[in-house]
NUROLO-573516 format. One record per residue (C-alpha): residue in three letters; chain; x, y, z. Coordinates in steps of 0.05 Angstrom, whole numbers. Last residue first. Layout:
> rest:kette:u:v:w
> Ala:A:X:Y:Z
...
This chain:
> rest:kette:u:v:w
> Unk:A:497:277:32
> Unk:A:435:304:-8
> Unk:A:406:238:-12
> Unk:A:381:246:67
> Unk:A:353:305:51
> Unk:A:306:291:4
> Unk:A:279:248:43
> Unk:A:296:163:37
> Unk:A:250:116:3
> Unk:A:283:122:-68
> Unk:A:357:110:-32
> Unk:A:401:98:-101
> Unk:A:446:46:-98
> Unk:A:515:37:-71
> Unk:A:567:14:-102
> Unk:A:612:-40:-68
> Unk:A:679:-23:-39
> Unk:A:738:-60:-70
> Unk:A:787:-75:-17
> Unk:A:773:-146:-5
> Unk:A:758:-165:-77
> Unk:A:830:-135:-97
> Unk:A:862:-177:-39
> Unk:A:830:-238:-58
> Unk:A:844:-236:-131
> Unk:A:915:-230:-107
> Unk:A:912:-289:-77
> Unk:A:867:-331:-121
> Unk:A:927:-318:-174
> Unk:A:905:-259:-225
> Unk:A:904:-247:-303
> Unk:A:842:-290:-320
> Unk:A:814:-287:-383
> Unk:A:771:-354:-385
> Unk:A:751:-364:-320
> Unk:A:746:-447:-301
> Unk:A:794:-458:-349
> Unk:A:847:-421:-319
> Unk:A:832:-436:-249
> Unk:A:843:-511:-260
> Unk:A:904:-492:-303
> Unk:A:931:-460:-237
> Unk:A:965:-397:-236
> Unk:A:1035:-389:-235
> Unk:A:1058:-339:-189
> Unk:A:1085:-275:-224
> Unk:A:1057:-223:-158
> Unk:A:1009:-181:-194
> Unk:A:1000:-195:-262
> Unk:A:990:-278:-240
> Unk:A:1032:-327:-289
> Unk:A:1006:-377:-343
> Unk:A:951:-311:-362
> Unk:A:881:-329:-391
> Unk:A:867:-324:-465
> Unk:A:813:-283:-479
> Unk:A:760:-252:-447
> Unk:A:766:-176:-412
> Unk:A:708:-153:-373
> Unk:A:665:-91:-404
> Unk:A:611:-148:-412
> Unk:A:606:-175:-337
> Unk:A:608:-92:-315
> Unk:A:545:-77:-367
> Unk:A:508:-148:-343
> Unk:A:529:-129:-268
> Unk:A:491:-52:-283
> Unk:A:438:-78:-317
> Unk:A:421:-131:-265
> Unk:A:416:-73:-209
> Unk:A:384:-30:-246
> Unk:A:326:-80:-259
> Unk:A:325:-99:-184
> Unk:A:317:-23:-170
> Unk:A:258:-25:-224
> Unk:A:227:-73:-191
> Unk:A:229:-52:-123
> Unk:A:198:25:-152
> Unk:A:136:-16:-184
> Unk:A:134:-53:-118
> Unk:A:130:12:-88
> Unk:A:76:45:-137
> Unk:A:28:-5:-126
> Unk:A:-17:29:-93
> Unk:A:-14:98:-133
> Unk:A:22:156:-104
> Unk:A:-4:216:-86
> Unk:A:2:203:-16
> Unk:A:17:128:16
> Unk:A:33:65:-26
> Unk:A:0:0:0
Protein backbone atom coordinates (compact mmCIF):
# COMPACT_ATOMS: atom_id res chain seq x y z
CA UNK A 1 0.00 0.00 0.00
CA UNK A 2 1.67 3.27 -1.31
CA UNK A 3 0.86 6.41 0.79
CA UNK A 4 0.10 10.13 -0.79
CA UNK A 5 -0.21 10.80 -4.28
CA UNK A 6 1.12 7.80 -5.18
CA UNK A 7 -0.69 4.92 -6.63
CA UNK A 8 -0.83 1.46 -4.63
CA UNK A 9 1.38 -0.23 -6.28
CA UNK A 10 3.82 2.27 -6.86
CA UNK A 11 6.51 0.62 -4.40
CA UNK A 12 6.69 -2.67 -5.89
CA UNK A 13 6.82 -0.79 -9.22
CA UNK A 14 9.90 1.23 -7.58
CA UNK A 15 11.44 -2.59 -6.16
CA UNK A 16 11.36 -3.63 -9.55
CA UNK A 17 12.90 -1.27 -11.21
CA UNK A 18 15.86 -1.17 -8.49
CA UNK A 19 16.24 -4.94 -9.21
CA UNK A 20 16.28 -3.99 -12.93
CA UNK A 21 19.18 -1.49 -12.28
CA UNK A 22 20.80 -3.67 -10.45
CA UNK A 23 21.05 -6.55 -13.23
CA UNK A 24 21.88 -3.90 -15.87
CA UNK A 25 24.55 -2.61 -14.15
CA UNK A 26 26.45 -6.45 -13.41
CA UNK A 27 25.40 -7.39 -17.16
CA UNK A 28 27.25 -3.85 -18.36
CA UNK A 29 30.40 -4.60 -15.75
CA UNK A 30 30.32 -8.75 -16.83
CA UNK A 31 30.55 -7.42 -20.58
CA UNK A 32 33.27 -4.54 -20.22
CA UNK A 33 35.41 -7.66 -18.67
CA UNK A 34 38.32 -8.80 -20.59
CA UNK A 35 37.99 -12.62 -22.33
CA UNK A 36 40.65 -14.13 -23.93
CA UNK A 37 43.34 -16.21 -23.25
CA UNK A 38 44.03 -16.47 -19.56
CA UNK A 39 47.57 -15.56 -18.09
CA UNK A 40 50.30 -18.84 -17.13
CA UNK A 41 51.60 -16.35 -14.43
CA UNK A 42 49.52 -13.88 -12.01
CA UNK A 43 50.01 -9.77 -13.11
CA UNK A 44 50.45 -9.03 -9.69
CA UNK A 45 52.85 -11.15 -7.91
CA UNK A 46 54.27 -13.73 -11.22
CA UNK A 47 52.90 -16.95 -9.43
CA UNK A 48 51.77 -19.47 -11.75
CA UNK A 49 48.26 -19.83 -11.82
CA UNK A 50 46.54 -23.02 -11.86
CA UNK A 51 45.18 -24.62 -15.14
CA UNK A 52 42.16 -25.56 -13.02
CA UNK A 53 41.61 -21.82 -12.44
CA UNK A 54 42.33 -21.05 -15.96
CA UNK A 55 39.68 -22.92 -17.46
CA UNK A 56 37.28 -22.34 -15.04
CA UNK A 57 37.56 -18.19 -15.99
CA UNK A 58 38.55 -17.72 -19.23
CA UNK A 59 40.68 -14.35 -19.14
CA UNK A 60 42.12 -14.48 -16.02
CA UNK A 61 45.18 -12.36 -15.13
CA UNK A 62 45.26 -12.93 -11.25
CA UNK A 63 46.36 -15.91 -8.72
CA UNK A 64 43.34 -16.56 -6.06
CA UNK A 65 45.61 -14.45 -3.86
CA UNK A 66 45.73 -11.50 -5.37
CA UNK A 67 42.22 -11.81 -6.53
CA UNK A 68 41.50 -11.89 -2.88
CA UNK A 69 43.12 -8.86 -1.94
CA UNK A 70 41.52 -6.75 -4.83
CA UNK A 71 37.92 -8.25 -3.87
CA UNK A 72 38.64 -7.30 -0.23
CA UNK A 73 39.37 -3.76 -0.86
CA UNK A 74 36.92 -3.02 -3.48
CA UNK A 75 33.94 -1.16 -1.97
CA UNK A 76 30.59 -1.98 -3.40
CA UNK A 77 28.35 0.69 -5.10
CA UNK A 78 25.74 1.87 -3.56
CA UNK A 79 22.29 2.31 -4.91
CA UNK A 80 20.06 4.91 -5.03
CA UNK A 81 17.83 5.50 -1.62
CA UNK A 82 14.14 6.10 -3.41
CA UNK A 83 12.52 5.79 0.13
CA UNK A 84 14.81 8.13 1.86
CA UNK A 85 13.96 12.41 2.16
CA UNK A 86 15.29 14.53 0.21
CA UNK A 87 17.65 15.24 2.55
CA UNK A 88 19.07 12.30 3.34
CA UNK A 89 20.28 11.92 -0.58
CA UNK A 90 21.75 15.20 -0.41
CA UNK A 91 24.87 13.86 1.58
Amino acid sequence: MAGGWARDEAVNEQIDISTQEAIERMRLRNANRAVGESAAFCDECDEPIPEARRQAIPGVRLCVDCQSGRDKTRRPTGGINRRGSKDSQLK
